[in-house]
FIKELO-748275 format. One record per residue (C-alpha): x, y, z. Coordinates in steps of 0.2 Angstrom, whole numbers, plus 5000, padded with zeros to 4 digits. Last residue first. Example, Ala and Ser with C-alpha at 12.3 -4.5 7.8 and 13.67 -1.06 7.14 Angstrom:
BEGIN
[[5068,4995,5036]]
[[5062,4978,5039]]
END
This chain:
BEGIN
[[6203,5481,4695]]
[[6216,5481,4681]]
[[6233,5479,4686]]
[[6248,5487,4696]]
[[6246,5478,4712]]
[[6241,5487,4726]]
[[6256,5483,4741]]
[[6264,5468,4745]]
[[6278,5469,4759]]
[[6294,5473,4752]]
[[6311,5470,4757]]
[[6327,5479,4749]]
[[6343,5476,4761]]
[[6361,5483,4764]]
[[6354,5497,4779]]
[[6355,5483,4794]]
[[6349,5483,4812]]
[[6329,5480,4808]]
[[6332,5467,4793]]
[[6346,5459,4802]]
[[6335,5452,4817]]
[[6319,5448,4804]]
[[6331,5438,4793]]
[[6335,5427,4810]]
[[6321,5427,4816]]
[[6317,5419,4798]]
[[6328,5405,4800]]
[[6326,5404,4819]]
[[6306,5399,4812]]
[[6314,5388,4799]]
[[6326,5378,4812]]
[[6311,5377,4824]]
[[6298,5369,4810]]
[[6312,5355,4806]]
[[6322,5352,4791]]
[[6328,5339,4781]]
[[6316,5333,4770]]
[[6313,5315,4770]]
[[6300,5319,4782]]
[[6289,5323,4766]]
[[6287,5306,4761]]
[[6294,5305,4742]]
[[6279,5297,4731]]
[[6288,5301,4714]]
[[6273,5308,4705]]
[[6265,5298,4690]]
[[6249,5294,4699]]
[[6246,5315,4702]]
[[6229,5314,4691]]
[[6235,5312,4674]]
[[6238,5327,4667]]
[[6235,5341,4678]]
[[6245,5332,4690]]
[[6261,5326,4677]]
[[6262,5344,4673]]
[[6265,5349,4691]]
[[6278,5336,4691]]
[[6287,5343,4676]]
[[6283,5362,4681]]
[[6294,5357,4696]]
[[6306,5346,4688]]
[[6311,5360,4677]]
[[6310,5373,4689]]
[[6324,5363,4698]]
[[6319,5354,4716]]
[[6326,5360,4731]]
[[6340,5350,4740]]
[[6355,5361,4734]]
[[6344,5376,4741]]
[[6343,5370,4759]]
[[6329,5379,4768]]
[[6318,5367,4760]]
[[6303,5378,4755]]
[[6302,5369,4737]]
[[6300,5353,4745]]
[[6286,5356,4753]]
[[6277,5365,4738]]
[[6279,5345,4730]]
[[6273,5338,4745]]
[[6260,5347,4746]]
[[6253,5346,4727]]
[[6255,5327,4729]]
[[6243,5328,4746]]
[[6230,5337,4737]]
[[6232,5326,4721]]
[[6228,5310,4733]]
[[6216,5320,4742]]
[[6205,5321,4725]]
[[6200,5338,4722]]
[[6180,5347,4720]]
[[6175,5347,4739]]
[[6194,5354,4748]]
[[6194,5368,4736]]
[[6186,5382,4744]]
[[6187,5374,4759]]
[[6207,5379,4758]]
[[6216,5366,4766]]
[[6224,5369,4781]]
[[6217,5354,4789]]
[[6220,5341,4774]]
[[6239,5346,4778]]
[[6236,5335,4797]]
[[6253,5327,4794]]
[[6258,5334,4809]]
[[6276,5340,4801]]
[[6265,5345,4785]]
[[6253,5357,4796]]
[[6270,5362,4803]]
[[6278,5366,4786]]
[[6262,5377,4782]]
[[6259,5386,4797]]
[[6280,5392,4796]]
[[6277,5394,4776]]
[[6262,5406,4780]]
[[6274,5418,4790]]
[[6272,5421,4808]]
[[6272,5405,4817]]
[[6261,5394,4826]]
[[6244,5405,4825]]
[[6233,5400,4838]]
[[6232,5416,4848]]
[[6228,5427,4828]]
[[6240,5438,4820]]
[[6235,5440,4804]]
[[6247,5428,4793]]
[[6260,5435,4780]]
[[6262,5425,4766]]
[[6240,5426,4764]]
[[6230,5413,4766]]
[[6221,5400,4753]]
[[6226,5385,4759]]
[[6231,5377,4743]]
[[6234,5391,4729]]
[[6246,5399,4745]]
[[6256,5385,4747]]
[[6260,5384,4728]]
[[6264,5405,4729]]
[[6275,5398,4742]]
[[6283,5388,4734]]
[[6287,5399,4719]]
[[6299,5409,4730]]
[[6309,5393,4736]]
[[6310,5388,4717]]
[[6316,5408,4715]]
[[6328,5404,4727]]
[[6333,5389,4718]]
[[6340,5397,4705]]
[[6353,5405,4714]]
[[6355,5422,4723]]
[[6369,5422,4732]]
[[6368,5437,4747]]
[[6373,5423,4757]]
[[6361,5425,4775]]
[[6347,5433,4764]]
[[6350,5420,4751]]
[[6347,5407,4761]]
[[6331,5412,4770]]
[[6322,5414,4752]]
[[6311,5427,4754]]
[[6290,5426,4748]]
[[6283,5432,4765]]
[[6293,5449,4765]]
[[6296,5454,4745]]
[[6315,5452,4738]]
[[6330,5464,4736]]
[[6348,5458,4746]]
[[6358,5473,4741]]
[[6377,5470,4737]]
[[6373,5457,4725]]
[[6380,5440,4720]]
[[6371,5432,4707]]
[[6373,5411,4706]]
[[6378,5396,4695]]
[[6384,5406,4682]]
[[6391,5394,4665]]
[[6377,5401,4655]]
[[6378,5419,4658]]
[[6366,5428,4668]]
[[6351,5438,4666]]
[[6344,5447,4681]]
[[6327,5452,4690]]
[[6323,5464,4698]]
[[6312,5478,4686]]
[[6304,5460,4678]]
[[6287,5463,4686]]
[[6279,5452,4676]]
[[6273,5431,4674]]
[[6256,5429,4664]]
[[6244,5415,4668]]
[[6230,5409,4656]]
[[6212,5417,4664]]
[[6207,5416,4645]]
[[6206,5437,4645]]
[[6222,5436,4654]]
[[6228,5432,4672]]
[[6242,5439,4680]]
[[6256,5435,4692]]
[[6266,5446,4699]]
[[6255,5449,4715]]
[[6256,5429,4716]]
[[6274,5431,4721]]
[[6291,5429,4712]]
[[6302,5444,4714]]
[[6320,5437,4708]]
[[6314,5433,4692]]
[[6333,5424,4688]]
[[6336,5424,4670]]
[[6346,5412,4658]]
[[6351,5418,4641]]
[[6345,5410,4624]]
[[6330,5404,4638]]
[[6327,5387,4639]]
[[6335,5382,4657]]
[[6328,5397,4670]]
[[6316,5406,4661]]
[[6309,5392,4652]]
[[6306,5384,4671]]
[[6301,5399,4677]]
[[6288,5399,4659]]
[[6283,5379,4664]]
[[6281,5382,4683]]
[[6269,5398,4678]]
[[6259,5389,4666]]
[[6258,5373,4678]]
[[6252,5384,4696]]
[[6239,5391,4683]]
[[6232,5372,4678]]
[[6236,5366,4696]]
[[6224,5382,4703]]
[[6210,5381,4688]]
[[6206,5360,4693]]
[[6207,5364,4711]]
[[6193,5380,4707]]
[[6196,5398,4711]]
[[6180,5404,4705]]
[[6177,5415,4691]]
[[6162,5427,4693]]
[[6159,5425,4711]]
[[6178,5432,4715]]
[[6183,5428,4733]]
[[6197,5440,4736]]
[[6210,5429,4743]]
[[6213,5419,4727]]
[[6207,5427,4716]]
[[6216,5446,4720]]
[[6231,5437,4723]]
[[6232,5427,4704]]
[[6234,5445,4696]]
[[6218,5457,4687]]
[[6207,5450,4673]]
[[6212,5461,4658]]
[[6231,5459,4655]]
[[6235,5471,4641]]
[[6252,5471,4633]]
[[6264,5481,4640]]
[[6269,5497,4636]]
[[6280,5506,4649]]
[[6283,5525,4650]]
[[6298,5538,4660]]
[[6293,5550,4668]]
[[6294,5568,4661]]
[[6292,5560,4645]]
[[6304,5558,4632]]
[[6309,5540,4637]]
[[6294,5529,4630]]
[[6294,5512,4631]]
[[6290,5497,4622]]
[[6280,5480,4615]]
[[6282,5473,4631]]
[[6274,5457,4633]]
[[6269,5447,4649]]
[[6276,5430,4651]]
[[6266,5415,4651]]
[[6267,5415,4628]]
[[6283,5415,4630]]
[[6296,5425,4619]]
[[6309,5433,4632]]
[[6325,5445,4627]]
[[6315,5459,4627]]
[[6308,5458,4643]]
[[6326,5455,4651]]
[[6332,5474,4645]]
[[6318,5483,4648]]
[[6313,5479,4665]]
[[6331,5482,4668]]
[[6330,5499,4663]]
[[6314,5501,4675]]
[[6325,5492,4689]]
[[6342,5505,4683]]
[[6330,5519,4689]]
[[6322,5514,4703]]
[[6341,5514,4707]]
[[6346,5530,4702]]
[[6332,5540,4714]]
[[6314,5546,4713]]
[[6309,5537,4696]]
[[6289,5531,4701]]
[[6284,5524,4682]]
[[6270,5529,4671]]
[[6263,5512,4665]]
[[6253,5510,4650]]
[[6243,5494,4649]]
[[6240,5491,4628]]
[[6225,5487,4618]]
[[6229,5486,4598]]
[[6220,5496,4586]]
[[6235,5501,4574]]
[[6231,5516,4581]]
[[6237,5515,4599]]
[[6221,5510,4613]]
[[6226,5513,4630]]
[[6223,5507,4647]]
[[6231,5517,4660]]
[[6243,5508,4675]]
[[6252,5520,4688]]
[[6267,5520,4697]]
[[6280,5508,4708]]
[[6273,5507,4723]]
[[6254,5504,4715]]
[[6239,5511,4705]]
[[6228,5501,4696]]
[[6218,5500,4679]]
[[6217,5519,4676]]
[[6208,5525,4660]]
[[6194,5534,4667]]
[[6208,5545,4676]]
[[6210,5551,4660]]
[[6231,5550,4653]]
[[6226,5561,4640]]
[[6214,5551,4631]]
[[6227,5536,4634]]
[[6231,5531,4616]]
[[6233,5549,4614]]
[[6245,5553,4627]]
[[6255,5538,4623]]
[[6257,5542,4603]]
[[6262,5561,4608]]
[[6277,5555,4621]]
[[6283,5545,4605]]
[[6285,5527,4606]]
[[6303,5518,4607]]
[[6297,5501,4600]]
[[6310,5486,4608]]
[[6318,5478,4591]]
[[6335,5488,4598]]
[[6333,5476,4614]]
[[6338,5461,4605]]
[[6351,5456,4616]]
[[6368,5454,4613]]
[[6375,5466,4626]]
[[6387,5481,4625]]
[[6378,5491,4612]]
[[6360,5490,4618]]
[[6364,5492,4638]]
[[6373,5507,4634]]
[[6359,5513,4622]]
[[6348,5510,4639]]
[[6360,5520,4648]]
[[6357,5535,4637]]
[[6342,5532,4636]]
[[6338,5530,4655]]
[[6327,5545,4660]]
[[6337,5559,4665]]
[[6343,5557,4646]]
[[6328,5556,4639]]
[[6320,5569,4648]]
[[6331,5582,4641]]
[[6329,5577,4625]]
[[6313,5579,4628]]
[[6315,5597,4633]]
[[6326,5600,4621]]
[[6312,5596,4606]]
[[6300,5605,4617]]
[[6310,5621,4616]]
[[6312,5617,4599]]
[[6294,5618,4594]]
[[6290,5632,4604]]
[[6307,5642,4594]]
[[6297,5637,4579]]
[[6281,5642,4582]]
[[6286,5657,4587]]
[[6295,5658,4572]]
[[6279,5654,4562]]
[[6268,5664,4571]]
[[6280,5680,4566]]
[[6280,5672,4548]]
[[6262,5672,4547]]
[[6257,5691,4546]]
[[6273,5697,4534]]
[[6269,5680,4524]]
[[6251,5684,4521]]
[[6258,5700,4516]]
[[6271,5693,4504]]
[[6258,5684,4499]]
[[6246,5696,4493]]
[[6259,5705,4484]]
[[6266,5688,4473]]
[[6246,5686,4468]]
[[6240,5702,4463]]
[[6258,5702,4454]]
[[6255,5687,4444]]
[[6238,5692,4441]]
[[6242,5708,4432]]
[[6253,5698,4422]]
[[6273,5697,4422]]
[[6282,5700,4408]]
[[6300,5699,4409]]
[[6311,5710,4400]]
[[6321,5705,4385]]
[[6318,5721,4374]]
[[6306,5708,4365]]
[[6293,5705,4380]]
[[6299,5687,4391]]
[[6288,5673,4394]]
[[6292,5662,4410]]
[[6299,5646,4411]]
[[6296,5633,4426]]
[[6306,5622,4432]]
[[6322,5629,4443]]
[[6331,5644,4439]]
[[6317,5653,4435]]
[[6319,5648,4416]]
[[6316,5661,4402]]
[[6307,5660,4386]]
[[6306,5669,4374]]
[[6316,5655,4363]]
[[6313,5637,4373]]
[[6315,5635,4390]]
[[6329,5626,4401]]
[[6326,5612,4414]]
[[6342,5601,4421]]
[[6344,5584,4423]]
[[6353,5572,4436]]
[[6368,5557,4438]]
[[6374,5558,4422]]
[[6367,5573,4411]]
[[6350,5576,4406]]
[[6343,5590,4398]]
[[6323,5592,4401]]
[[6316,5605,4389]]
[[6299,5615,4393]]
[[6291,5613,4412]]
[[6303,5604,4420]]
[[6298,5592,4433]]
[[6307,5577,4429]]
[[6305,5556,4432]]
[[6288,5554,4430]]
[[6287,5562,4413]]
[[6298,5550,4407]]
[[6313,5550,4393]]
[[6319,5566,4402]]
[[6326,5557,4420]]
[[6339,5546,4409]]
[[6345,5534,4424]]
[[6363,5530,4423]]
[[6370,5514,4423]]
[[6376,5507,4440]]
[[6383,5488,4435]]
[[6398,5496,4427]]
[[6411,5488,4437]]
[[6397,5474,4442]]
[[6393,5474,4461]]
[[6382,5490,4460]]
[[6368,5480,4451]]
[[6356,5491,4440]]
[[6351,5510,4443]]
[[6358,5528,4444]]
[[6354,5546,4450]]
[[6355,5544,4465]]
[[6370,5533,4469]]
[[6370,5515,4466]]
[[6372,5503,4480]]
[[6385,5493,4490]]
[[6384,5484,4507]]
[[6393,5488,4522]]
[[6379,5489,4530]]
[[6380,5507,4535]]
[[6377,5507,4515]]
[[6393,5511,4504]]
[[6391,5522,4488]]
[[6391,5519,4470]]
[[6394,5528,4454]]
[[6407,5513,4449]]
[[6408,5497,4455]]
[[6408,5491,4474]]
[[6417,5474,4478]]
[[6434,5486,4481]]
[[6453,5479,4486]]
[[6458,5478,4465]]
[[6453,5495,4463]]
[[6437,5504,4455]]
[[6439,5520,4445]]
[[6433,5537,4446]]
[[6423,5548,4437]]
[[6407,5544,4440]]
[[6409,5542,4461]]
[[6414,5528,4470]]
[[6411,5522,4489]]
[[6422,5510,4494]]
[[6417,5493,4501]]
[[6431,5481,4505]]
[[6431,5462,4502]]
[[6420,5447,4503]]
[[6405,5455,4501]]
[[6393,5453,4514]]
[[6379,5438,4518]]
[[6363,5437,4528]]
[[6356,5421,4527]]
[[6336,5418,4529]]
[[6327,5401,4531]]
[[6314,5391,4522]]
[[6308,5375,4526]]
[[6315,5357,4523]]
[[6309,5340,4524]]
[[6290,5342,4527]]
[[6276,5333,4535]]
[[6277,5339,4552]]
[[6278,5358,4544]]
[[6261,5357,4543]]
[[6257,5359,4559]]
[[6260,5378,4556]]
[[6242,5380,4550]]
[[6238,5392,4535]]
[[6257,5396,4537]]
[[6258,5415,4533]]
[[6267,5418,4549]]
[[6281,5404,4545]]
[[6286,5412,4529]]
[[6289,5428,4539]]
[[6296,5419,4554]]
[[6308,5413,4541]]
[[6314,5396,4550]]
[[6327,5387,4560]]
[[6320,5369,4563]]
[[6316,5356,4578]]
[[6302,5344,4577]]
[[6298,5330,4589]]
[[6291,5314,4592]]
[[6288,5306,4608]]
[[6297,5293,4619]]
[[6293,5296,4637]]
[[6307,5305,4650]]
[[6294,5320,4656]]
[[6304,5333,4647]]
[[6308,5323,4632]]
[[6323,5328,4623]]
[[6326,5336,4608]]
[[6344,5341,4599]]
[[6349,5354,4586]]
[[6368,5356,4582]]
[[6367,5371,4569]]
[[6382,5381,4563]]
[[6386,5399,4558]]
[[6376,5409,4570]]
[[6383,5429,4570]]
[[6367,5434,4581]]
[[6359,5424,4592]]
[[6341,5414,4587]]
[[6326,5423,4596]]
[[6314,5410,4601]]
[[6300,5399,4594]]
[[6288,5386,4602]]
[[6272,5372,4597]]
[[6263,5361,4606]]
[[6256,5375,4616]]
[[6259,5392,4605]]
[[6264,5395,4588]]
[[6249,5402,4579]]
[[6244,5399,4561]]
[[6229,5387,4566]]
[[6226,5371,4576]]
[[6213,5374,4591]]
[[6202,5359,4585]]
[[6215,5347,4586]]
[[6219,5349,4602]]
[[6232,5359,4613]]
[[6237,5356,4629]]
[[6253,5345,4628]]
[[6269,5358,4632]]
[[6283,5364,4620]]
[[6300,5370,4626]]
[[6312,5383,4618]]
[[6332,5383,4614]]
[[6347,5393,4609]]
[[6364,5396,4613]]
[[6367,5380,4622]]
[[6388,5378,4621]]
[[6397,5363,4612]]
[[6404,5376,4600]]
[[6388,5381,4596]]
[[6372,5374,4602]]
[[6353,5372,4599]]
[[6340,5366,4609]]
[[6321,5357,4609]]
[[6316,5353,4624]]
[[6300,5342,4622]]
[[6282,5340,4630]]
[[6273,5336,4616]]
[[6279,5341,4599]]
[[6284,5357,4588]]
[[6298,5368,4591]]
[[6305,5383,4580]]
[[6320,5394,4580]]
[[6317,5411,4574]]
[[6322,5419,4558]]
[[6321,5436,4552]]
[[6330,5448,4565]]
[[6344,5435,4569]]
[[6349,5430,4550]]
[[6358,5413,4551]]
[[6377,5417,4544]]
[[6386,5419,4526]]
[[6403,5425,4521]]
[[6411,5409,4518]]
[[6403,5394,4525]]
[[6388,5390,4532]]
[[6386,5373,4546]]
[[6372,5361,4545]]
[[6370,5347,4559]]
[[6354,5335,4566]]
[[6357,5325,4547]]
[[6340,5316,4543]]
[[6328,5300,4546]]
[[6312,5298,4546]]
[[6306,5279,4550]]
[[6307,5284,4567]]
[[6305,5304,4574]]
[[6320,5313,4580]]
[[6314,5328,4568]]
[[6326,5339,4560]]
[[6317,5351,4548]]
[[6334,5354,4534]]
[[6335,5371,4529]]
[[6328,5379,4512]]
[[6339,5395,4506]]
[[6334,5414,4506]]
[[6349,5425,4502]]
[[6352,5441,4511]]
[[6360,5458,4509]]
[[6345,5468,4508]]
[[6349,5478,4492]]
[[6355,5464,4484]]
[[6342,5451,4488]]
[[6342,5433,4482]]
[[6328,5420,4482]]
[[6324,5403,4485]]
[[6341,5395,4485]]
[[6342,5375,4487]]
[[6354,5371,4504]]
[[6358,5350,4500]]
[[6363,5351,4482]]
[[6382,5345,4483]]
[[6388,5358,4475]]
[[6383,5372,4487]]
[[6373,5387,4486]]
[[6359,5377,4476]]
[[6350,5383,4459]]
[[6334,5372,4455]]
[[6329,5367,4435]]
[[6309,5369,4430]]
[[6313,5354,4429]]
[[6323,5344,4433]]
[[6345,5339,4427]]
[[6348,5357,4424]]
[[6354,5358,4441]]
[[6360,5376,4444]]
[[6375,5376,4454]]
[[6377,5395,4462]]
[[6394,5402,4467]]
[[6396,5415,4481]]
[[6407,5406,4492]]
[[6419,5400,4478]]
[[6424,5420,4475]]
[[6415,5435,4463]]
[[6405,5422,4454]]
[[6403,5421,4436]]
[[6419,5410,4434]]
[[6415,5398,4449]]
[[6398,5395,4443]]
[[6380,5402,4441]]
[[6385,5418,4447]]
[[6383,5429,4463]]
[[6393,5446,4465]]
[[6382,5446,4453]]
[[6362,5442,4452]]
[[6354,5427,4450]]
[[6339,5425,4443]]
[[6327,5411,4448]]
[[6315,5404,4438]]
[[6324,5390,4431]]
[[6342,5397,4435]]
[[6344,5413,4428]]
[[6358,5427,4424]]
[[6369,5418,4412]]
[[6386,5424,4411]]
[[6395,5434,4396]]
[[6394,5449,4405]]
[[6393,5445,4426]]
[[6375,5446,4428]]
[[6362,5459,4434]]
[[6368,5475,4423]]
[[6375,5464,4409]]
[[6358,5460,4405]]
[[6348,5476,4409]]
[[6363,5482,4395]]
[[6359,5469,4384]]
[[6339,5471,4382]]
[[6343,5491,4380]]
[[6356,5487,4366]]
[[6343,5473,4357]]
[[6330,5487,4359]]
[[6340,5502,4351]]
[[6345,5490,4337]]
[[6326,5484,4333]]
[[6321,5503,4335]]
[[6335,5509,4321]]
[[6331,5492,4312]]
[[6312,5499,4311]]
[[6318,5515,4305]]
[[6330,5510,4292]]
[[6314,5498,4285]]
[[6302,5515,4285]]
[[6314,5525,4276]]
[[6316,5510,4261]]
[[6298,5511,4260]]
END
């Protein structure tokens, strides 16, 4: 009896030492380690004295229950959760909402050592029609607009329509959000920074309406220097790292192999005893642990193999191997005299297409695009590198079954990768350096966009004699092919042209004013514009274009690039590009929706100019638009909408840039058109713009004079788009 009540206080000891020491290893000794349901883990602490520093103190109010921890005392950001291992803290944020009868602070700033996490938040909008923005240091670093076409019915987890997100920038400390209305009216909006995770797994996202806070992700660091330490060695004053840990290429601590618990405490990284489970060892016989490892031994007659296993030795001390042991060690040594030369050729086959990609990756951009990575703040290091072997797959071998289209610039194959998502590939044309820098380019603005009118890449593949393009897949071909090819299966109705000149107005417009770094398209034509499975338009062919900073007006470039027929006459005479020449672009794709012809007109006796635009502005000078009208269309619209639509295109095509409407105030008025009829459009007469048929025709013989005597140009004529037929 009396051996049996020594053993169980031997067990109850052993149980009340292990139960401390998982104490001590997540909190400071002598500190608490939860708040309600939370546990908080050192270097943070439920106050000042468990804390390593003011920053990372945690006030628990015990005042509700279950009781809430907050990172700061005056219980506005409450904790959700706290990862060592990735560095971050989830807090709740305020949903800032310019709403009436709601009311709450538009600012919140971090303190210490903790900023916005970039790769798991986004910024989110939700209302009708509203700009949503955020700035630092009285600068716009941030922002998205929503739009008014979504009903009740269509309401699910997805952010699109009345609803937005974008890319936060990195090292975000502060929050200034503001909303405006696009189109002037009051409205209610909704502007918050939130954990797209959390935010996916929304049953519907509307919900957010009706709360006061979501949650949002902080990435924090140690306030102080990380060194890595082994078991024998001690901390100093300068290390946040305990003992037997290392340094992440975070700069965050962790326990070496070997050992467990929180590297933050001094002894925080106790070792892990690899012989009390199974699970943990493979020797065979004995398991000796030490601090950090184990090592296997065998019992008497036994001898280890200087690994696991043991094997049983005679009594002179020889060891006994069995007639199948040997059977067994002589047939494979002669399997491996038979497979080792096919192995080593293996091998050297193996690495000689290793180099070769490598080889390929360079000629092919890598190294630039890791140049682009590290000296910009883009997002281009979340663009997936897929492997040459992936690609050849998901296209059957690149099967000419598979090819969507075929163009200037490469080849389009339909693919399927094996998460069963649909791609476009495109094997890219490189025959010079500057072809080059385009399909970098490509890259680099792509990734930087989030909106649901601009094609998606989802990657690239460099290790491929050419260089590859993943895009999502746009299955019904680009806005040229409808409207000058008739199609009988989907008709180019009014109704379908305003609706697709409105998408791409509102993602221009996006590119141009709401993007975290503004973008010039450079290359806008109808060619470029594609429509998906729901005939929604997508904007592409980024290999032009450029982002600027926010306080350019203008890009200045030694090569005037842009496609014959869609060229804005001022920037060919100033090499300035602006804004406003892709407003002057996108006009004429608005001329081309309403007559129906082509930028460069057939030549015919009665043509009165060239290019389209010249047909078009003397149509308007004559007032006889009606004329030019498409008859496709000129049945199923209202003149009044027609003549709206005009107007607007006409002023786009001013030859004078300053005098050209914004992006915004085109994809507001075109906007206003789909909505409600054209009534809420500034009636301008079109005289009022001030130029003449003859000063746009000198404009462009002008253009056509320089081209033909000058080398410093990049015009193109449209050519087979690169999309499905």
């Amino acid at each position: 009896m009396a051996t049996q009540l020594v053993l169980q206080m031997m067990l109850l000891f052993l149980f009340l030492h292990e139960a401390s020491a998982q104490e001590s290893s997540v909190a400071k000794p002598g500190c608490p380690r939860n708040c309600g349901n939370l546990t908080i883990a050192y270097p943070f602490g439920i106050g000042a004295d468990c804390s390593a520093n003011q920053t990372f103190t945690i006030f628990c109010n015990n005042s509700i229950n279950p009781p809430k921890a907050f990172l700061d005392d005056n219980f506005k950001l409450e904790v959700l959760n706290i990862s060592l291992k990735a560095g971050t803290i989830q807090v709740n944020t305020p949903v800032i909402t310019n709403c009436e009868k709601r009311s709450n602070y538009q600012q919140l700033m971090l303190s210490g050592s903790f900023i916005f996490s970039n790769t798991q938040n986004q910024l989110t909008a939700i209302g009708c029609e509203t700009l949503a923005v955020i700035s630092q240091q009285g600068l716009s670093v941030g922002g998205c607009m929503t739009f008014c076409n979504i009903s009740s019915v269509e309401r699910n987890n997805s952010c699109y329509g009345s609803c937005c997100q974008t890319r936060i920038p990195p090292s975000l400390k502060f929050i200034n959000a503001s909303l405006e209305s696009i189109n002037g009216k009051e409205g209610c909006g909704f502007v918050f920074v939130v954990d797209q995770n959390w935010f996916g797994n929304m049953t519907d996202v509307y919900d957010v309406t009706n709360m006061e806070q979501v949650p949002a992700v902080l990435d924090w660091r140690p306030s102080g220097f990380c060194h890595s330490f082994g078991a024998g060695n001690s901390t100093t004053d300068r290390s946040v790292c305990g003992r037997n840990t290392l340094c992440t290429d975070q700069s965050l601590c962790s326990c070496r192999e070997g050992y467990e618990g929180n590297p933050y405490l001094l002894d925080g990284c106790q070792d892990i005893d690899e012989c009390a489970t199974y699970d943990f060892n493979r020797c065979q016989q004995i398991c000796n642990n030490f601090p950090g490892s184990y090592s296997c031994s065998c019992i008497k007659g036994w001898v280890n193999d200087g690994q696991y296993e043991c094997k049983k030795t005679d009594p002179n001390g020889y060891t006994r191997y069995s007639p199948s042991i040997l059977i067994v060690t002589c047939t494979g040594l002669g399997v491996l005299l038979v497979l080792a030369p096919m192995w080593l050729y293996k091998v050297l086959k193996q690495r000689k297409k290793r180099k070769l990609k490598e080889k390929f990756f360079k000629r092919n951009g890598g190294l630039l695009l890791n140049q682009q990575v590290s000296s910009s703040e883009s997002n281009v290091d979340t663009t997936k590198l897929f492997s040459s072997k992936e690609l050849d797959k998901a296209t059957n071998h690149y099967n000419v079954d598979r090819i969507l289209g075929q163009g200037g610039q490469g080849t389009v194959y339909k693919g399927m990768l094996t998460d069963g998502r649909i791609v476009a590939v495109k094997k890219s044309k490189i025959e010079d350096g500057s072809k080059l820098d385009h399909f970098i380019n490509e890259i680099i603005i792509l990734s930087q966009i989030n909106h649901r009118n601009v094609v998606r890449l989802h990657g690239c593949c460099l290790e491929t004699e050419v260089p590859l393009l993943v895009y999502e897949f746009i299955p019904n071909g680009t806005l040229f092919e409808y409207i000058h090819d008739h199609n009988e299966d989907f008709p180019l109705t009014w109704d379908v042209r305003v609706r697709v000149a409105t998408e791409v107005a509102g993602a221009l417009s996006y590119l141009h004013s709401a993007a975290s770094i503004p973008v010039y398209h450079r290359d806008i034509k109808s060619s470029n514009i594609l429509l998906d499975e729901k005939y929604r338009a997508k904007v592409a062919d980024f290999g032009t274009s450029r982002s600027i900073c926010i306080d350019q007006t203008h890009v200045t470039t030694k090569r005037v690039q842009g496609t014959f027929g869609y060229f804005d006459p001022e920037y060919f005479r100033s090499s300035q590009y602006t804004d406003k020449s892709d407003v002057y672009s996108f006009g004429v794709v608005l001329v081309e929706l309403l007559t129906g012809q082509k930028p460069i007109l057939a030549p015919r006796p009665d043509d009165e100019g060239r290019s389209l635009v010249t047909y078009f502005i003397s149509a308007m000078e004559e007032n006889r638009i009606l004329d030019v009208t498409d008859v496709r269309i000129a049945k199923d619209s209202v003149k009044e909408e027609l003549i709206t639509f005009a107007k607007l295109a006409y002023r786009c095509l001013n030859l004078k840039g300053r005098k050209r409407p914004t992006m915004k105030q085109v994809a507001a008025e075109l906007e206003s058109i789909n909505m409600s009829n054209g009534s809420a459009i500034d009636q301008q007469h079109y005289k009022d713009v001030a130029y003449s048929v003859t000063e746009l025709n000198e404009a462009w013989d002008l253009a056509s004079t320089s081209i033909s005597s000058s080398a410093n140009y990049s015009l193109t004529v449209d050519v087979e788009p690169l999309i499905t037929k």
